[in-house]
N, C-alpha and C positions, 0 to 999 in steps of 0.2 A: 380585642381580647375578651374570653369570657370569665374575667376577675371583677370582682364586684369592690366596694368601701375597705372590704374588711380582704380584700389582700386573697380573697379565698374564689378556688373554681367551681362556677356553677353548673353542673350537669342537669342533665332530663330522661325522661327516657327515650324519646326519639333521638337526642343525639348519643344514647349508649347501644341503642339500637341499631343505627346508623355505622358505627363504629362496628358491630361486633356482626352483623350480618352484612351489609353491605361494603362501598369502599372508601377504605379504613382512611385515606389520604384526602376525603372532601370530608370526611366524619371529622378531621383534625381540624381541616381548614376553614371548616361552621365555628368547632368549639373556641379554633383563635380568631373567631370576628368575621371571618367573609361570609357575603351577603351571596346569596344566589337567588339569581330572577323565580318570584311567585310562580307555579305551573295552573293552568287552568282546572285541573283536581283539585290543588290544594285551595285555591280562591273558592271554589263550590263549596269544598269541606266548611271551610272559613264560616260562608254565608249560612249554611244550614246550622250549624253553630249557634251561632248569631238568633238565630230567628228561634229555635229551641228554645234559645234562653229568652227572647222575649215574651214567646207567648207562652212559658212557663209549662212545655206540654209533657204527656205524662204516656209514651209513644209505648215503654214497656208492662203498662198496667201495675203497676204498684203505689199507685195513689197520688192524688195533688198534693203540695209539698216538697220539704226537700231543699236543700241547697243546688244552685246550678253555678258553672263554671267555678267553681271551688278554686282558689289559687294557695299553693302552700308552697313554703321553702324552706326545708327541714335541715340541720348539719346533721352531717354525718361525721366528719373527721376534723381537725384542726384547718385543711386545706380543703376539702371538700363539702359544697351548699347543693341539695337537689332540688329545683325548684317543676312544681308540676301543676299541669288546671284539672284537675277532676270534671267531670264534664256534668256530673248529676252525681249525688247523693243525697238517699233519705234511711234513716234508722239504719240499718246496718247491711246497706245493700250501696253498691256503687255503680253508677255507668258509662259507659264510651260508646259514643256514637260514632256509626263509622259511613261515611259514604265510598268509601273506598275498602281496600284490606283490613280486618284485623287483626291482634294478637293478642289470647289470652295472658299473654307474660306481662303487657303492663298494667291491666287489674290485679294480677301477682304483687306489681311492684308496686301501686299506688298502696293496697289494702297493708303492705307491709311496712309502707311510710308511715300509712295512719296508725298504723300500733304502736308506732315511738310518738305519737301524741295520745296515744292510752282512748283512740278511738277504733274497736273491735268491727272487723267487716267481715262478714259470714258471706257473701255472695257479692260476683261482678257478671254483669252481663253487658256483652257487644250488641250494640241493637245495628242492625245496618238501614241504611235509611236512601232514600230518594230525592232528592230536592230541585225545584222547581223557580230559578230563580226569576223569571217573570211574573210568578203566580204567588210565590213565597211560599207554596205547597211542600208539606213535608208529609212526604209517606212512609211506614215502615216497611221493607221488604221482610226483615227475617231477626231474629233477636239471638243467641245464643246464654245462655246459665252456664255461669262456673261456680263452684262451691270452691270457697277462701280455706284451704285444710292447711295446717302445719306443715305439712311436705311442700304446699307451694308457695309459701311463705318464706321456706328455707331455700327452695329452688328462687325464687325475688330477689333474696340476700345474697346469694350466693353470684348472680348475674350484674348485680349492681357491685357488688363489692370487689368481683373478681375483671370486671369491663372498668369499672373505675380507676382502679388500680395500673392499667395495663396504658389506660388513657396516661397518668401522669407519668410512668417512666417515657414516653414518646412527647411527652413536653416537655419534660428534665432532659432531655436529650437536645432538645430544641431552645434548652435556656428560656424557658417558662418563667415570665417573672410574678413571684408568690406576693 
């Protein structure tokens, strides 16, 4: 199950994501604990990951610096913890690295986490990236800019709050123990 010390369910955004675009029945069976075999995308993702944060690189030009894999677990509700890794932040800019798909909804979601810790984020950008793992080469293919405005901050809350929600009547259904 994904109930942590304190009795309460941990979400992310990949499994709200999961839930709300994809199928809603492996989305349930991640969030109560089944393991599904690593795919070879995500073990790449993994590694270039990894290796970013090792050699602290700076792939979107905004300068050396910066916290990298940032991990936070925010409550939200009495029942509800969201726990997420930011992949890069520096001053008031956030990033997702992506070797694969992105979506700008969860630079939405993260920049509006970090505003319930009274940290303001004005921009997120998806960098997409190349990796190389016998070379440990990381290249950029292409980066994208969003600007963090109050409508998508609203549109954040509103996907988090409203997918969360939807998650816990389909675990009360299933006698979810809180």
């Amino acid at each position: 199950m994904t109930a942590h010390k304190n009795n309460k369910l941990r979400l992310s955004y990949s499994k709200l994501n999961s839930f709300a675009n994809y199928d809603k029945q492996e989305a349930i069976d991640i969030i109560l604990g089944k393991r599904f075999p690593t795919t070879p995308a995500m073990e790449l993702g993994s590694q270039a990951h990894k290796q970013i944060e090792i050699d602290q690189l700076d792939l979107e030009g905004i300068g050396e610096g910066g916290v990298y894999e940032e991990k936070k677990v925010i409550s939200l509700y009495d029942w509800l913890d969201f726990a997420f890794v930011c992949d890069r932040r520096k001053d008031n800019i956030i990033v997702d690295y992506k070797t694969g798909h992105g979506d700008p909804m969860q630079l939405y979601v993260y920049a509006f986490l970090y505003r319930l810790e009274d940290i303001e984020i004005t921009e997120g950008r998806l960098v997409y990236v190349d990796f190389d793992p016998a070379t440990k080469e990381i290249t950029k293919r292409s980066q994208r800019k969003y600007p963090i405005t109050n409508r998508k901050l609203q549109d954040a809350w509103s996907f988090v709050d409203e997918t969360s929600h939807e998650i816990k009547i389909i675990l009360e259904e299933l006698n979810y123990n809180w």
